[in-house]
Structures are given as C-alpha cells and as structure tokens.
C-alpha positions in Angstrom: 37.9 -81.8 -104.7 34.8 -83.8 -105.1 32.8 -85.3 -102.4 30.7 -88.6 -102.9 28.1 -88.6 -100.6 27.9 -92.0 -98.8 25.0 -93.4 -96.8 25.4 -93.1 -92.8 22.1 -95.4 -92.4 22.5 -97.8 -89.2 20.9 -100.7 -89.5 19.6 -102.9 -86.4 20.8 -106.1 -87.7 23.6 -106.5 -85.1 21.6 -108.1 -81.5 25.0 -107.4 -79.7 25.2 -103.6 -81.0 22.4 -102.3 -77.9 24.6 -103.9 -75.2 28.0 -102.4 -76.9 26.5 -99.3 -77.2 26.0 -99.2 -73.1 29.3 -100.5 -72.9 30.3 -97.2 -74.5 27.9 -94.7 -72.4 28.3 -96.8 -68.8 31.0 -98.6 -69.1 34.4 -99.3 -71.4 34.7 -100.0 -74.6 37.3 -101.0 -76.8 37.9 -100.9 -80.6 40.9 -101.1 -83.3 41.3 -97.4 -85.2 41.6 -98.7 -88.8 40.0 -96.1 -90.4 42.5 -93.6 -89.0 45.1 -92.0 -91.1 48.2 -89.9 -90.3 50.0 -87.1 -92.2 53.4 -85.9 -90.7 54.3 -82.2 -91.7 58.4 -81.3 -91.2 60.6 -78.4 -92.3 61.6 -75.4 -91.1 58.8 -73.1 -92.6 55.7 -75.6 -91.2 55.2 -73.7 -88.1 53.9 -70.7 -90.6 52.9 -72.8 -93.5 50.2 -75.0 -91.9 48.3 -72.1 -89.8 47.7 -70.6 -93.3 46.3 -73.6 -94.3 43.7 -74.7 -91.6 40.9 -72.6 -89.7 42.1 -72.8 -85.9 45.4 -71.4 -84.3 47.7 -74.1 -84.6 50.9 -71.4 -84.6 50.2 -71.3 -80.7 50.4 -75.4 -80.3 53.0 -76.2 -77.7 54.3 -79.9 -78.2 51.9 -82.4 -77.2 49.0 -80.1 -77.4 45.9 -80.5 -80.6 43.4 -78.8 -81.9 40.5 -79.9 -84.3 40.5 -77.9 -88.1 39.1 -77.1 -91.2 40.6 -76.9 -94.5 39.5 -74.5 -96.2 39.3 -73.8 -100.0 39.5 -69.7 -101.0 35.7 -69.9 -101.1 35.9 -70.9 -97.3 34.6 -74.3 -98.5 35.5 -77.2 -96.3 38.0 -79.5 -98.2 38.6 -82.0 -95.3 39.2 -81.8 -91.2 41.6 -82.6 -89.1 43.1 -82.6 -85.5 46.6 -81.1 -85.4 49.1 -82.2 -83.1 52.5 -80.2 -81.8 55.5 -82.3 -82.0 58.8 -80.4 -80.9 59.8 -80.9 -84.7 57.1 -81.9 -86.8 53.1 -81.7 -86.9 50.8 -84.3 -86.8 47.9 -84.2 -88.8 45.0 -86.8 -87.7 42.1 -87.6 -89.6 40.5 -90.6 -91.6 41.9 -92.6 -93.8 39.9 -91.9 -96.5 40.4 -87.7 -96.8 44.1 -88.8 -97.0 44.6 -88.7 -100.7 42.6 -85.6 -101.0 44.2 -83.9 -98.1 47.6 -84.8 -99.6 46.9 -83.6 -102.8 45.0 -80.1 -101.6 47.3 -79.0 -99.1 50.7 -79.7 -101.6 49.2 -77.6 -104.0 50.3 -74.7 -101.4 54.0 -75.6 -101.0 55.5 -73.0 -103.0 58.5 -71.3 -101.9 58.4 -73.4 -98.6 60.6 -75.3 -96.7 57.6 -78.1 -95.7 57.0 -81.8 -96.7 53.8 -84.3 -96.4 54.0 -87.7 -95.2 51.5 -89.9 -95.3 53.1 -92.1 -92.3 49.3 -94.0 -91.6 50.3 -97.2 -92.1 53.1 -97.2 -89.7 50.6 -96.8 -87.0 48.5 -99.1 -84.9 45.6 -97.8 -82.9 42.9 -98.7 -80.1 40.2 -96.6 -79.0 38.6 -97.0 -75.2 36.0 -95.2 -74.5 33.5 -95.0 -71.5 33.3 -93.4 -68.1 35.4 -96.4 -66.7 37.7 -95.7 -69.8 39.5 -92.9 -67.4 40.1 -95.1 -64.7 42.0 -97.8 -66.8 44.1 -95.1 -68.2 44.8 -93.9 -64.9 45.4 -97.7 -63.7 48.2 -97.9 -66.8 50.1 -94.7 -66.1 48.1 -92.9 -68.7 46.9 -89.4 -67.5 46.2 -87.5 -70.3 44.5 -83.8 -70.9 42.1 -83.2 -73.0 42.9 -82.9 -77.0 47.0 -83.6 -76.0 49.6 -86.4 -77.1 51.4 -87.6 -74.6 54.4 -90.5 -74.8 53.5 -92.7 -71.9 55.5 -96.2 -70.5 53.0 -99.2 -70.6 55.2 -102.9 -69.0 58.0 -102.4 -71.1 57.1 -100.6 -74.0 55.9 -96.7 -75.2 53.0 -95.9 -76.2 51.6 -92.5 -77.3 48.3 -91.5 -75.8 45.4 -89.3 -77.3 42.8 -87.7 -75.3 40.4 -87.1 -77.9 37.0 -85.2 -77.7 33.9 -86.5 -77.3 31.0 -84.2 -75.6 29.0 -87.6 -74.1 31.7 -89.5 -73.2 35.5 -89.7 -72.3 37.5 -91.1 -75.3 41.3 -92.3 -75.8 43.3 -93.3 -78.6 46.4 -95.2 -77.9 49.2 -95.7 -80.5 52.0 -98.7 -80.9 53.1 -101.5 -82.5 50.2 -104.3 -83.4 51.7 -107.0 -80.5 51.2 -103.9 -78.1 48.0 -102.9 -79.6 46.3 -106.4 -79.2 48.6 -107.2 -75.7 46.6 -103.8 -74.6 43.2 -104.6 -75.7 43.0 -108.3 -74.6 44.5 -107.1 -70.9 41.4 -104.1 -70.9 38.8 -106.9 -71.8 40.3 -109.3 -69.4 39.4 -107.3 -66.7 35.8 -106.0 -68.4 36.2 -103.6 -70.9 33.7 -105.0 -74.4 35.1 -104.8 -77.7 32.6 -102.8 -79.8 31.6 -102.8 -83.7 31.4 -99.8 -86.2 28.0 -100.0 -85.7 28.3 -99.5 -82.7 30.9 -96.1 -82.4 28.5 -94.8 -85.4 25.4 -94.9 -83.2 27.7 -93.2 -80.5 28.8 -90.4 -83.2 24.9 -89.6 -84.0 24.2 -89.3 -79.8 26.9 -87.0 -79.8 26.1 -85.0 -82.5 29.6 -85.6 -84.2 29.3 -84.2 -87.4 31.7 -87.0 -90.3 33.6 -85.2 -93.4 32.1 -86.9 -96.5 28.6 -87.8 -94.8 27.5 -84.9 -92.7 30.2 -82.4 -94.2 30.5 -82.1 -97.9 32.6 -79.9 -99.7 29.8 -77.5 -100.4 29.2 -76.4 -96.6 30.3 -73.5 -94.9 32.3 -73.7 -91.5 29.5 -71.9 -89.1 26.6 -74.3 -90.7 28.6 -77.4 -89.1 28.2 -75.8 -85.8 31.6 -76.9 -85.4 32.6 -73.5 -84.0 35.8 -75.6 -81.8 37.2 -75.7 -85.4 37.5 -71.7 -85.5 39.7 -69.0 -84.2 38.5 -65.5 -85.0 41.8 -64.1 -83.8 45.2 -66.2 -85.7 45.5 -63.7 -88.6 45.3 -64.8 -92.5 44.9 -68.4 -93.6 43.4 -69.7 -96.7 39.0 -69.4 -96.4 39.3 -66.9 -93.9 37.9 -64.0 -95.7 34.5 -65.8 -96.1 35.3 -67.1 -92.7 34.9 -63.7 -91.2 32.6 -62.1 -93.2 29.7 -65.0 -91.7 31.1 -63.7 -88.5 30.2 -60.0 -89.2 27.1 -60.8 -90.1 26.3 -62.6 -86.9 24.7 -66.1 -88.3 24.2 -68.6 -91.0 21.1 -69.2 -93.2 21.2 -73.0 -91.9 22.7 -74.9 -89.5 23.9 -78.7 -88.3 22.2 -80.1 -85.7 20.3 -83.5 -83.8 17.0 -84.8 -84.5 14.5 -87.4 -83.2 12.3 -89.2 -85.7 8.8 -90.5 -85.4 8.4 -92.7 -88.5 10.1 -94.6 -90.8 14.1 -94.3 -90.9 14.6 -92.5 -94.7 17.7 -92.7 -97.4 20.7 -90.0 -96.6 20.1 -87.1 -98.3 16.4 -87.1 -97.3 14.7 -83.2 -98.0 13.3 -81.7 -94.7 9.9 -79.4 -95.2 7.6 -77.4 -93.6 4.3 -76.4 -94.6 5.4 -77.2 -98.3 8.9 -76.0 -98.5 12.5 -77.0 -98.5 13.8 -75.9 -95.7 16.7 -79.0 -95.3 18.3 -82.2 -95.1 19.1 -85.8 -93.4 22.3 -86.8 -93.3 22.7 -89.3 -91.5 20.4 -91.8 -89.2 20.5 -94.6 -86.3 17.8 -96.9 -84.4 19.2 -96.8 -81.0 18.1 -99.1 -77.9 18.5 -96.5 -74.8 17.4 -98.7 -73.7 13.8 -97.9 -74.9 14.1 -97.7 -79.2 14.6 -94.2 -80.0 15.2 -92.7 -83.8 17.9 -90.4 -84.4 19.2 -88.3 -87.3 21.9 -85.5 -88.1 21.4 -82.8 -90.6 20.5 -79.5 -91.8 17.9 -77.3 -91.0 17.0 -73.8 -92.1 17.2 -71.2 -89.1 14.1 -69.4 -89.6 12.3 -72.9 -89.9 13.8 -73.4 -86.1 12.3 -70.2 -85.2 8.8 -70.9 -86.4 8.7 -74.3 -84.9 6.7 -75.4 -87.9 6.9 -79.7 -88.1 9.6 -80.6 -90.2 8.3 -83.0 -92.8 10.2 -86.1 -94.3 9.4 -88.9 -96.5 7.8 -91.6 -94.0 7.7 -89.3 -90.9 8.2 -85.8 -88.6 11.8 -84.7 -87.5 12.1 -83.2 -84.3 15.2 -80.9 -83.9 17.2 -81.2 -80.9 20.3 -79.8 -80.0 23.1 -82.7 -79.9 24.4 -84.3 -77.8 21.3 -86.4 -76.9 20.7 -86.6 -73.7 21.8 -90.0 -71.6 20.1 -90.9 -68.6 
C-alpha cells in the first residue's frame, strides 16, 4: 500500500490565521470535521479479529471507551492509524478520510474464516470540532462531560448527539457527531456566545505545536512504530497481532536508530522532505513546517532525526537554515 508523500507547508497567506490560532490555545474554537472518515466493524468474531489487526489492546475496550492504533503490515510497517471505539455491538474505527480506501482494502484482506464485516459508514456522519481551554466549559454548559479518548451519547435541546473527547497534549479537544441542521444549530449557538470558527490552516499550525505526527505526511508506510514516538499507539502486553514480531523485537533492543520529533527553524521555511545534516552527513528529514505568530513569529517543523546526531548536539543543517530539535509539544506561554 503506497504512500504519496504530500506537502505539510503552511503558508502565512491567511491575516486571520494568527488570531484563530489563539482562539485555539486561549480560547474556543470551532471547525466542521470533513476530512474525517468512519469504518463500522460488526460480527461475532470482531472482538478477536480486530486486536490481531492493530497495535494497541483494543480486546480490553469497554463500550464507549477508544484507543489510538497502528496498522501494521507483517514487516511491522505502518499501513494507516486509527482510533478505535467500543460499541456494545460493533467497533468504530476513526480516522481520515483519505486512509479509508486503503484501510478498507488492507484490513479485508484478513477476513478469512471470520465472522466480521467493514463499513465504510463516513458519509453518514456530520462532525464539529471545539477546541480550546474554554472548549470544556461549553461542553459542560450543554450537558457534555466527557473522559478522555471515550464516546459518549449525550441529549443536546431535543436531539442526540455523540460526543468524542479526543487527545490533544496542548489543548482540550471534542468532536461532536449528528445530523448537519444539529451540526450547524450547534456551531452557530458556540460562536454566538464567542467561540471563532477556525481554518485548516489554522488546526495544521495547531498539529505542528503539538507535535501531532499525520499518516501520509509525517508517517509513511516505510516507518517503524517506535520512530513515530507514538508509543500511546502500543501495548507490549495484548498477545499476537499482525507486525508485532518486529514490534517487539525494537522493544528488546531498547531503542530506535531515529526518531519523530519538534524543531525550531532559523532560516528560510524548506520543501517537505527536506535532508537534515550534520557536519556533512545525512542524519534526517523535514516533514512538515509552519510560520506561527505566538505571538512573536516563530518557525516550526516535524521530522526525523538520527539519535546519535541528538546525542552529539552537532547543528542540524538544512537547505536555507539550522533546525533546532525540541521535544513537542512546543511550549505555550
């Protein structure tokens, strides 16, 4: 399953992205999820099937509760990722719209002998994210307490809606799912009362502050689980799944050659896909960049760095400037 890199370059050509941003990291902010999709797993044998298909233990899931995953190919390559939810019949698979197809088509491949079907059920839902440090407050204000990483079914005026508390390491982050005439009653009644409705730009700049690594930009299907430092997707403990072998054998070892992690830029912002050096050598990669207002300008990337390169502390060369690792998320004042 194929990969095609795609550029994670943020321009600065939005005037209103700064002051959505700070929306985002001091306030609320509020965005449609279109680029969300949705697979619905059902049948008797899913329970067993899907925690032999993905990297964390998604056996132990009570209904309601999530956990984030890898997909794994036998050479413990990462095919896609995904947050798994517990329904009392079914699974939940959450992830974006794009890895759909792929997903769909990787993960059949493994119904044998089992009693399990996909559904790709995205278009039959409607999402808005709010995020923000107010953004718990409003949910609290429309009956909407949720734990961390749970779906919960919650009563909004008259209708239901079901309510994600998704992760975020900078700041707290919901998802809320309906019909569109709830969807948009919802968002206009949030920025009634002061909530900003924010761009992509926007929500990507608050991915690279937080260090969030994105399947087909910062994750291809060449890397290895521990480089992502994404250990959240990992349980050392559920017994066999597909990858696991390589899986556990970087564990025994005790580390990777490389890892993911933050850096500030003093130069020029480069192409994705930009080689890191020091003093000559290859020693990584840029995946993915923003110009931030914080609200001084600051340069940010996400990428790959060799781990004995860290060590050294050599300067890490790029074309047009130095990249300065530091260890997502980046800090807020």
């Amino acid at each position: 399953m194929a990969v095609t890199l795609q550029s994670a370059v943020i321009p600065t050509s939005n005037p209103d992205s700064a002051a959505q941003l700070s929306a985002l990291l001091h306030g609320t902010g509020v965005a449609p999820l279109e680029g969300t999709g949705w697979i619905r797993v059902t049948g008797s044998d899913r329970v067993r099937w899907l925690n032999g298909m993905v990297s964390n233990f998604t056996q132990q899931l009570a209904p309601g509760e999530g956990c984030y995953n890898f997909v794994l190919n036998a050479q413990g390559r990462i095919q896609g990722d995904l947050t798994a939810f517990a329904e009392a019949d079914a699974y939940l698979l959450e992830t974006s719209r794009e890895q759909i197809p792929a997903l769909m088509a990787h993960l059949d491949r493994f119904i044998i002998m089992d009693d399990v079907e996909l559904a790709d059920i995205s278009d039959t839902r409607h999402g808005l994210l709010i995020a923000g440090p107010d953004a718990p407050t409003h949910m609290k204000n429309n009956g909407a307490e949720v734990e961390p990483l749970h779906l919960a079914r919650v009563r909004w005026r008259s209708v239901w809606l079901e309510v994600v508390h998704a992760y975020s390491p900078l700041t707290p982050r919901y998802e809320v799912w309906s019909d569109p005439e709830t969807i948009n009653a919802l968002s206009g009644t949030l920025t009634a009362i002061g909530a900003t409705s924010v761009s992509p730009e926007a929500l990507e700049q608050l991915r690279i502050l937080e260090g969030t690594p994105r399947y087909g930009v910062d994750i291809r299907d060449k890397d290895l689980p521990q480089e992502t430092a994404q250990t959240r997707a990992l349980h050392f403990a559920k017994g066999c799944y597909l990858g696991q072998e390589i899986v556990e054998r970087i564990r025994s070892r005790g580390n990777v050659h490389r890892t993911f992690t933050g850096f500030t830029l003093t130069g020029t912002i480069p192409q994705a896909g930009a080689a890191l050096q020091a003093e000559g050598k290859a020693v990584g990669e840029l995946t993915s960049f923003a110009a931030i207002q914080l609200p001084g300008p600051v340069q940010l990337a996400l990428g790959y760095v060799r781990r004995e390169a860290l060590d050294r502390g050599h300067p890490l060369e790029y074309p047009g400037g130095i990249a300065t690792p530091i260890a997502p998320p980046y800090p807020i004042s």
